[in-house]
C-alpha positions as semicolon CSV with decimal commas, in nm:
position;residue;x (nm);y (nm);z (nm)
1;X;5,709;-9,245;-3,559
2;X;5,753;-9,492;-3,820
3;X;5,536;-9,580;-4,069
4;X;5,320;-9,913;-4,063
5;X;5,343;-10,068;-4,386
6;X;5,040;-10,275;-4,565
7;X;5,298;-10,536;-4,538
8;X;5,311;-10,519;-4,135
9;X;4,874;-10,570;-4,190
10;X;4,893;-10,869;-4,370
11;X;5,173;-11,029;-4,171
12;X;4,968;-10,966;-3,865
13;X;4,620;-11,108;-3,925
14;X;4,528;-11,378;-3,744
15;X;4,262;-11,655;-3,785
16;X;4,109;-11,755;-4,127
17;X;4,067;-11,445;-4,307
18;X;3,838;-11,633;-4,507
19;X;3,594;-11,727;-4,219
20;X;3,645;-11,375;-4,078
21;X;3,544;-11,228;-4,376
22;X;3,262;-11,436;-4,448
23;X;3,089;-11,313;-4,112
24;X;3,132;-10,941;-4,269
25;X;2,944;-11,069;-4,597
26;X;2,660;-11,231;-4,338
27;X;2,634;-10,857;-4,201
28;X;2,590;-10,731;-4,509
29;X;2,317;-10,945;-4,624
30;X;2,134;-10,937;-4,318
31;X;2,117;-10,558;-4,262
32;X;2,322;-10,321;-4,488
33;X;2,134;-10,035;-4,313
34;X;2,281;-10,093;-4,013
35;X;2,627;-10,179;-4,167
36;X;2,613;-9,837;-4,377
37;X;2,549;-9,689;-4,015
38;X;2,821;-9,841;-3,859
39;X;3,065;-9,747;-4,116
40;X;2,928;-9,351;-4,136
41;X;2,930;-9,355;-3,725
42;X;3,315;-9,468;-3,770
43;X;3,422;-9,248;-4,057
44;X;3,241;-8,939;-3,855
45;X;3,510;-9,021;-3,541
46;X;3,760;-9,082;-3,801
47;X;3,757;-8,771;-3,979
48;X;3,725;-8,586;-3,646
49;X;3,985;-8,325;-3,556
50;X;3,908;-8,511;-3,216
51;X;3,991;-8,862;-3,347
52;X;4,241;-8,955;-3,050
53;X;3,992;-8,894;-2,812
54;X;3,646;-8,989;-3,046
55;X;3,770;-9,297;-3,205
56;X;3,794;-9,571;-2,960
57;X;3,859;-9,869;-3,014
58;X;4,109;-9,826;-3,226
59;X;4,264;-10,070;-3,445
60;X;4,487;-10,255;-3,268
61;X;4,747;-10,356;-3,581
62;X;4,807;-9,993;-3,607
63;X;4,916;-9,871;-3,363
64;X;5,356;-9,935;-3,253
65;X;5,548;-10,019;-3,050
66;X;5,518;-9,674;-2,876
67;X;5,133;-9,689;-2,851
68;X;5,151;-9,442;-3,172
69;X;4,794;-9,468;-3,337
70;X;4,874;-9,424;-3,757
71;X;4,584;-9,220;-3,807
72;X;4,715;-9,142;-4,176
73;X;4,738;-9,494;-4,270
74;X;4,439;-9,535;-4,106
75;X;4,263;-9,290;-4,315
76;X;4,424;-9,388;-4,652
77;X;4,318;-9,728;-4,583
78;X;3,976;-9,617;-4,574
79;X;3,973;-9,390;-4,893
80;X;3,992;-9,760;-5,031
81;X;3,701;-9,899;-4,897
82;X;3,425;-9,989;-5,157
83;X;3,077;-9,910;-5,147
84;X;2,841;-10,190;-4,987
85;X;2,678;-10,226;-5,342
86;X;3,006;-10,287;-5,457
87;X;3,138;-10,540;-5,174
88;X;2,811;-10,703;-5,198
89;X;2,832;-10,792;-5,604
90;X;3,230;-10,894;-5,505
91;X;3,162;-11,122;-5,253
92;X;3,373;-11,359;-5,102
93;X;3,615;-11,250;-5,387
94;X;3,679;-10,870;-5,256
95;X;3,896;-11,027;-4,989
96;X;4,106;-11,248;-5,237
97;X;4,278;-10,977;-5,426
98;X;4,598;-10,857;-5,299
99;X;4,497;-10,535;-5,316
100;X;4,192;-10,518;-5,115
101;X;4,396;-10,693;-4,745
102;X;4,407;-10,407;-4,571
103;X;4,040;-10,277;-4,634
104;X;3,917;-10,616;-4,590
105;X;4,050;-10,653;-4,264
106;X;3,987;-10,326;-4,173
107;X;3,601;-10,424;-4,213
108;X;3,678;-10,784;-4,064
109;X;3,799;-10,589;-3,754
110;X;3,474;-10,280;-3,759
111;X;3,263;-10,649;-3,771
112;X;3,419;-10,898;-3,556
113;X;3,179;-11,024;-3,216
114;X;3,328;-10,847;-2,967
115;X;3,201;-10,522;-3,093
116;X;2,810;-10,407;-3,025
117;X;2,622;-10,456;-3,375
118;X;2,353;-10,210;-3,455
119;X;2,012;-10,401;-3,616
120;X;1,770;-10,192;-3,834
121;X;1,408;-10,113;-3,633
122;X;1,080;-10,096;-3,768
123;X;0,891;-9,760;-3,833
124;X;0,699;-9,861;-3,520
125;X;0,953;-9,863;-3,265
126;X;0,994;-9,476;-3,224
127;X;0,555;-9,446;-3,178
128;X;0,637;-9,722;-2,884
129;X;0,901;-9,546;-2,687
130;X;0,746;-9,210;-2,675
131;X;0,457;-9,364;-2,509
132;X;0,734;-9,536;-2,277
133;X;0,925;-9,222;-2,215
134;X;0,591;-8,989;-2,158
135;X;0,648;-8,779;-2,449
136;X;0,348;-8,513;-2,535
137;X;0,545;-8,277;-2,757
138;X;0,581;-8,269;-3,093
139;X;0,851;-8,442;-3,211
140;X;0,966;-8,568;-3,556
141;X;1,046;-8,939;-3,641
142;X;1,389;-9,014;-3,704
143;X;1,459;-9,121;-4,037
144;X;1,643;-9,435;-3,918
145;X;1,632;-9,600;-3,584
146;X;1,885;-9,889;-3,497
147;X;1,903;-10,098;-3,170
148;X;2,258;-10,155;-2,979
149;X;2,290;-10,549;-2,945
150;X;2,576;-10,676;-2,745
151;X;2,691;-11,034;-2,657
152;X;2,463;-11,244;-2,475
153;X;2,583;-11,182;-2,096
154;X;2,898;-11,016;-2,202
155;X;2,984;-10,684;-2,066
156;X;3,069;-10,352;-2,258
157;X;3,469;-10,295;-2,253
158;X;3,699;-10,000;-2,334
159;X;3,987;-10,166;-2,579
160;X;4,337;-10,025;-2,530
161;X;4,537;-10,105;-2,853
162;X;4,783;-10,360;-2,818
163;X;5,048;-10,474;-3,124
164;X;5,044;-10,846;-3,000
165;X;5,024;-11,158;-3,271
166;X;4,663;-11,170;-3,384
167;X;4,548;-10,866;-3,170
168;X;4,325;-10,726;-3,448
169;X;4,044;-10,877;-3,265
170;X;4,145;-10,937;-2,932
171;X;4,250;-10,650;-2,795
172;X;4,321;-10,576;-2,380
173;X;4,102;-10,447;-2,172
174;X;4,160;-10,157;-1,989
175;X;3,816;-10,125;-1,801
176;X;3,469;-10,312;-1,779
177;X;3,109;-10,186;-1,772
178;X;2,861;-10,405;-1,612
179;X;2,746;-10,767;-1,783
180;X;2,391;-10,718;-1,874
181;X;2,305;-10,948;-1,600
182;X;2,444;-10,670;-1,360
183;X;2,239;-10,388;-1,504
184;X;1,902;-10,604;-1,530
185;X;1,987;-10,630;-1,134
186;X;2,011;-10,264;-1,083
187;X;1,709;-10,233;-1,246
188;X;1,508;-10,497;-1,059
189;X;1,649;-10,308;-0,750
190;X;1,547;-9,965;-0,858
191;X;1,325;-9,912;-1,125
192;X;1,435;-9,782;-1,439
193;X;1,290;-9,507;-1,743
194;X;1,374;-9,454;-2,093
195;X;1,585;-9,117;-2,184
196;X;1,743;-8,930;-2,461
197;X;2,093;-8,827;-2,470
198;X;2,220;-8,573;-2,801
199;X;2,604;-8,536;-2,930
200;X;2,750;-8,476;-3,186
201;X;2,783;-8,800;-3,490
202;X;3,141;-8,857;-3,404
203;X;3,086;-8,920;-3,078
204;X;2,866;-9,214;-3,129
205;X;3,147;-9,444;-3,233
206;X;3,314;-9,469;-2,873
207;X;2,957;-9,429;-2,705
208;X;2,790;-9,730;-2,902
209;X;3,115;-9,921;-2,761
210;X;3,238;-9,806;-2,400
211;X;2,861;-9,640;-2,294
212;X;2,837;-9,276;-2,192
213;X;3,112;-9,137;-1,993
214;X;3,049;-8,850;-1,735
215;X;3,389;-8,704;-1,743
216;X;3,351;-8,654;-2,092
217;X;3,073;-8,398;-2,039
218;X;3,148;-8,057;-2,104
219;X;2,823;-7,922;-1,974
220;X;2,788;-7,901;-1,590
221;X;2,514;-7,639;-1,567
222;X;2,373;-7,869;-1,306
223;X;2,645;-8,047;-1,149
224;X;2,857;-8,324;-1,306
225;X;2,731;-8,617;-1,472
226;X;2,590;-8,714;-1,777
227;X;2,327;-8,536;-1,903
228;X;2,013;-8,667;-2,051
229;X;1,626;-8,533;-2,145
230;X;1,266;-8,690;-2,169
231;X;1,184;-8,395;-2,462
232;X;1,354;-8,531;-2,745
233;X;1,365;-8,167;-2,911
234;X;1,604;-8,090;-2,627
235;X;1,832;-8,393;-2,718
236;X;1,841;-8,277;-3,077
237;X;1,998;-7,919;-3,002
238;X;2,336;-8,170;-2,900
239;X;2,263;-8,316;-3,253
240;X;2,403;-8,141;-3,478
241;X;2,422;-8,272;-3,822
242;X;2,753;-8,424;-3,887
243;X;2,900;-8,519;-4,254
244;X;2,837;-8,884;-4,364
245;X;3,058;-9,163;-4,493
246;X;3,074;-9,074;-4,892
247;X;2,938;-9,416;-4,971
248;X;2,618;-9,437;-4,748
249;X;2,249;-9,448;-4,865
250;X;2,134;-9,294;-4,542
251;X;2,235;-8,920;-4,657
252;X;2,500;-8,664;-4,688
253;X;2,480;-8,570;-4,348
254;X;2,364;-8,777;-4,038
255;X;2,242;-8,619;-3,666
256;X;2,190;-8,901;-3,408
257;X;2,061;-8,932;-3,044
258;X;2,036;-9,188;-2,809
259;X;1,791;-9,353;-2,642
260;X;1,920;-9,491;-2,299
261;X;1,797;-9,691;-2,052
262;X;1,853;-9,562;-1,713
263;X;1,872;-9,720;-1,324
264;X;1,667;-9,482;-1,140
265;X;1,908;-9,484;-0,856
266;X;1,816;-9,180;-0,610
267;X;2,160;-9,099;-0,498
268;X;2,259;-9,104;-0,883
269;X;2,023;-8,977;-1,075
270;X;1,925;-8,615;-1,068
271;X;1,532;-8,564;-1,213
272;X;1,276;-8,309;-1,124
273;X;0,998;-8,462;-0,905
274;X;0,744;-8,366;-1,206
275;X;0,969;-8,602;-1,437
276;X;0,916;-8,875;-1,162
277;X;0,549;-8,907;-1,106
278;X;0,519;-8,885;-1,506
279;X;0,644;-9,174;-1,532
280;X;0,422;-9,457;-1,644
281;X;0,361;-9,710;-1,284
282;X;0,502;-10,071;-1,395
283;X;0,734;-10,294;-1,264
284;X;1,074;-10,194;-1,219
285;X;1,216;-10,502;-1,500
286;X;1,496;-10,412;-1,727
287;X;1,414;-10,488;-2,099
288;X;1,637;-10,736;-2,267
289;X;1,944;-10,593;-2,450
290;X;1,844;-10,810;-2,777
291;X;1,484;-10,761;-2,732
292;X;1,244;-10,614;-3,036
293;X;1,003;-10,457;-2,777
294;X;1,002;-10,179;-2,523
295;X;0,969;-10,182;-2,208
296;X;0,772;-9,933;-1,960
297;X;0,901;-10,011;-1,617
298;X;0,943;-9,689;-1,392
299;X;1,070;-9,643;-1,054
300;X;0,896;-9,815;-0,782
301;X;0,700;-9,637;-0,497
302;X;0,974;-9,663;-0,254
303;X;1,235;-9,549;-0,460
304;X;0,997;-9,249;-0,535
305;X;0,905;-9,198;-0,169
306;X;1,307;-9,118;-0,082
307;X;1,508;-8,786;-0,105
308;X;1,737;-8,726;-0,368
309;X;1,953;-8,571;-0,401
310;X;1,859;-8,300;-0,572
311;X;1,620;-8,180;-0,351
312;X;1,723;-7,926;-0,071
313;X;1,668;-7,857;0,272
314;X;1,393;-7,666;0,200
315;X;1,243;-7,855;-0,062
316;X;1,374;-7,649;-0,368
317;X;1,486;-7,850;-0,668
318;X;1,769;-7,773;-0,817
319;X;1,688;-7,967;-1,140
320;X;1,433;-7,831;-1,400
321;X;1,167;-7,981;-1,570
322;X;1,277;-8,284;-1,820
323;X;1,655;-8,267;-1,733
324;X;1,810;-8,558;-1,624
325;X;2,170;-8,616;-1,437
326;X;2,317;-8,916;-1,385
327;X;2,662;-8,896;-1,183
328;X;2,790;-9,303;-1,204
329;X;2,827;-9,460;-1,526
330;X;2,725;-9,791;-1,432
331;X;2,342;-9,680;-1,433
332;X;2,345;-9,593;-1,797
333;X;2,292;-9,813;-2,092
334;X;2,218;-9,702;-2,453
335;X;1,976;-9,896;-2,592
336;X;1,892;-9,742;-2,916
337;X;2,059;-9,500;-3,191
338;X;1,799;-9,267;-3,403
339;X;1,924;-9,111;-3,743
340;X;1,840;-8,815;-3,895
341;X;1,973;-8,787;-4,229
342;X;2,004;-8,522;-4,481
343;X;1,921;-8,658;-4,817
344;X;2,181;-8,621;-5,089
345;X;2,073;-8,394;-5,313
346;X;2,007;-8,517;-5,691
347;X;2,223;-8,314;-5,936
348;X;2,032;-8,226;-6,272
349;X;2,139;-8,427;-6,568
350;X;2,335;-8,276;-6,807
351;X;2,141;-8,180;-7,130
352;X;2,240;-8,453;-7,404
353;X;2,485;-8,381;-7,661
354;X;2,332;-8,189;-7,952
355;X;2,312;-8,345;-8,312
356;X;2,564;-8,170;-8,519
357;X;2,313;-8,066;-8,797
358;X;2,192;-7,855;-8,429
359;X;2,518;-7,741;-8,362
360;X;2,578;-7,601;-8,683
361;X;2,229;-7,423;-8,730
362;X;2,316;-7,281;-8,356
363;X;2,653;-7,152;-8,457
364;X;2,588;-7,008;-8,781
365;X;2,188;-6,890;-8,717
366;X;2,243;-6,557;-8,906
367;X;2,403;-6,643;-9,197
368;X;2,169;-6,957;-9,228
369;X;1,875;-6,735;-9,242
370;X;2,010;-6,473;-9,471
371;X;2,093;-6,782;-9,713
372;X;1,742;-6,898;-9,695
373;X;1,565;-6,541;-9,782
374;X;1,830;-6,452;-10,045
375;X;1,688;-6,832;-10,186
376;X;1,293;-6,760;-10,172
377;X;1,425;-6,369;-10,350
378;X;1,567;-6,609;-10,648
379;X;1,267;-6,841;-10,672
380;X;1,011;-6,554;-10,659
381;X;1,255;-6,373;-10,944
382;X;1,287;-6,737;-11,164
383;X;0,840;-6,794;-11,111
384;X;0,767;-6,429;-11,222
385;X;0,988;-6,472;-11,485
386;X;0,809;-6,818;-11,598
387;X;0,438;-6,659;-11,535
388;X;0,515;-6,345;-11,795
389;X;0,653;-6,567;-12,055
């Protein structure tokens, strides 16, 4: 494959680089703790052994002719990129220097509006959905919670990479979730409930853009689908702690689950019967995508009343208690991401240089000392000597 040069980057931007670049600096401002996430979600997928499969979309001015993705180019590029503290004091001017074009429109493409944008939650938000999703255990805040916002009526895509003139943003689409309009229908027409959903960090990249995939499950224990859980603690054994971008404030490490919003279809949706009537009685309304609260609406009475599917002949279910399976991708939406960080640890300081009078008492201690007591031997001698004359 041959090599895509910095030069090929530049010559391929499209737009004003200065407007484009302008929106990243309004991201900033407005929420660097959901920019931090963004970029730690996209350097977990990028530094995946996975990455062909984990980091998608991927950008489209790298990849040739051949539909060759320059992951090392990729990943050089973003050794480069500059800590948020530092792009924030740089401004407008970070994006002027020669040397920063391809890490500026790296970001300019992470940030553009056809990507979901995560926005910071309050504290509060996590206490309100576990009274939405029925949760009685014990279960311990995230350090960071973040909710998914998407374009007003636009639908969720999955980008192929194309090498077309000004394709760094616009990229083809190879298929289409449901416009939110869609999914607030399937709702209306079948209730809906809150669940959690656990992978691994680098996963989140593609799932925070193309939704949760059921063919991309690896567990079938209980048929195929996607697998979610209304015990959080059972979501966060998928969670393992993944290694963080080596600029972000949120830690050293980062875990993450979902929280997704899902059409309680009954042909679907696999849930125990127990997991049904727990649910909270409301009507069967899908929350707004861009929406600050929560809501509780939960499968109607006639959705309730109807077999699913799994239930058996004779009335044995072959789901357990707070498992959930959902077979068609279309019923799924995530809704919110929750972060839990490990905290970088605080190295010691180094002691401060010692004072050379220190240094030389410390290296020559002995004869030092034998100096002084050969001194106070003399003075005794010379005041004896003065007292008897």
């Amino acid at each position: 494959m041959a090599a895509i040069g910095v030069g090929d980057i530049v010559a391929s931007s499209g737009g004003d680089p200065g407007q484009r670049w302008e929106k990243v600096m309004d991201v900033l401002r407005q929420d660097p703790l959901a920019m931090d996430a963004t970029l730690s979600l996209f350097s977990a997928a990028m530094q995946s052994y996975r990455w062909d499969s984990v980091l998608k979309p991927f950008p489209a001015w790298l990849v040739n002719e051949n539909n060759e993705k320059d992951i090392d180019l990729l990943r050089q590029i973003w050794d480069r990129v500059p800590s948020l503290q530092e792009l924030y004091q740089c401004g407008i001017d970070y994006s002027r220097a020669p040397e920063n074009c391809d890490t500026a429109k790296l970001l300019c493409w992470l940030f553009n509006e056809y990507h979901p944008r995560l926005r910071s939650c309050p504290k509060s938000k996590f206490s309100e959905l576990k009274k939405v999703i029925s949760t009685v255990e014990c279960t311990v805040a995230p350090d960071y919670m973040f909710e998914v916002c998407r374009r007003p009526g636009g639908e969720s895509v999955t980008p192929v990479a194309s090498r077309a003139e000004g394709s760094e943003c616009h990229e083809k689409v190879e298929h289409v979730r449901p416009a939110q309009d869609s999914f607030a229908q399937l709702c209306q027409t079948h209730g809906h409930f809150m669940a959690y959903h656990g992978s691994r960090a680098e996963n989140f990249h593609s799932i925070m853009h193309t939704g949760l995939i059921a063919h991309l499950n690896k567990t079938s224990l209980f048929g195929y689908g996607t697998y979610l859980s209304t015990a959080l603690s059972m979501a966060m054994n998928y969670s393992p702690t993944g290694v963080a971008w080596r600029h972000s404030q949120l830690g050293s490490g980062i875990g993450c689950v979902a929280v997704c919003s899902v059409v309680d279809h009954p042909q679907h949706v696999k849930r125990s019967s127990e997991d049904v009537n727990a649910a909270a009685p409301s009507s069967p309304a899908s929350p707004s995508t861009t929406s600050t609260s929560v809501s509780s609406a939960a499968a109607s009475p006639a959705v309730r009343s109807r077999k699913r599917q799994n239930v058996t002949e004779d009335g044995t279910e072959t789901i357990p208690d707070k498992y959930i399976v959902v077979s068609n991708n279309d019923l799924l939406q995530v809704k919110y991401l929750m972060f839990y960080c490990q905290k970088k640890q605080v190295l010691p300081r180094q002691a401060a240089e010692p004072h050379w009078i220190q240094r030389v008492y410390m290296q020559n201690q002995f004869l030092i000392l034998m100096a002084f007591y050969t001194a106070c031997l003399v003075f005794l001698g010379l005041l004896r000597s003065w007292n008897s004359g």
